[in-house]
C-alpha positions in Angstrom: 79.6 122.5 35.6 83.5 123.7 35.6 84.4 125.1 32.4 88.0 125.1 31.9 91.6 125.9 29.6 93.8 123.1 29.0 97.7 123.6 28.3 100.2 120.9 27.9 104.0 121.9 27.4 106.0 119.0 26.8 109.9 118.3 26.9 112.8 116.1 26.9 111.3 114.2 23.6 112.8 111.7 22.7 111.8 107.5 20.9 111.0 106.0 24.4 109.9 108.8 26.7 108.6 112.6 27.2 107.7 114.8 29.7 104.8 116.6 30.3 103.6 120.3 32.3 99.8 120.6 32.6 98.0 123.3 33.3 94.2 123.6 34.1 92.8 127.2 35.1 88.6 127.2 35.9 85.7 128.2 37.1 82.5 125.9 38.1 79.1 127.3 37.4 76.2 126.1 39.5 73.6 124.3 37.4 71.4 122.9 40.4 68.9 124.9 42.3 71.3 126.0 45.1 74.2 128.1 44.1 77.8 126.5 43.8 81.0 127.9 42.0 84.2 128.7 42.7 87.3 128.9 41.1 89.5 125.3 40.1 92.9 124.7 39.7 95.0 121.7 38.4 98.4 121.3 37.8 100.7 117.9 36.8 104.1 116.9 35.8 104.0 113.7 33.8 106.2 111.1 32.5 105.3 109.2 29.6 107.4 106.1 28.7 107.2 104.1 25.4 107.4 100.1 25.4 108.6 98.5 22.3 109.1 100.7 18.7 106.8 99.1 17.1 104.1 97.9 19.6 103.0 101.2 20.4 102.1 100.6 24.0 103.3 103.2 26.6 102.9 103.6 30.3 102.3 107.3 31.9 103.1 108.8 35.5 101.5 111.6 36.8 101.7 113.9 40.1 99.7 116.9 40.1 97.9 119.0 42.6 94.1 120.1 42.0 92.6 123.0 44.0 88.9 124.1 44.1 87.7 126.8 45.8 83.3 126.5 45.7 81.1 128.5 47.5 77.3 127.9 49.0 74.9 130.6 47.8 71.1 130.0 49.1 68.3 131.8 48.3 65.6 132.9 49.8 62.5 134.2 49.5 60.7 136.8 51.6 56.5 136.8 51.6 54.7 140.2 52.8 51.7 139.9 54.8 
């Protein structure tokens, strides 16, 4: 389950389009019976372009880059004789 922070910064705003920075720091938290987490990462640049003034409609670009780093943890169990 990754919990993250979300932060948007945009720029360049103006009536038919704006720019976006997005920023996505993490860290996923195992939930099943073996151990995953790690830390995640995403990043974008957007472009978000506006069709018509009154319409509404708008078309958005995005590149970003997502990183996440999980690791395996198993558990075992020992049994004395």
């Amino acid at each position: 389950m990754p919990i993250f922070a979300d932060a948007s910064y945009s720029f360049g705003v103006s009536r038919t389009r704006t720019f976006f920075i997005n920023l996505k720091p993490g860290y996923s938290i195992s939930v099943e019976s073996v151990d995953h987490s790690g830390v995640k990462l995403e990043t974008a640049i957007s472009h978000e372009l506006r069709v018509g003034r009154r319409s509404g409609l708008s078309y958005g670009f995005a590149l970003g880059y997502n990183y996440q780093e999980l690791n395996n943890v198993e558990q075992t169990e020992l049994e004395h004789i």
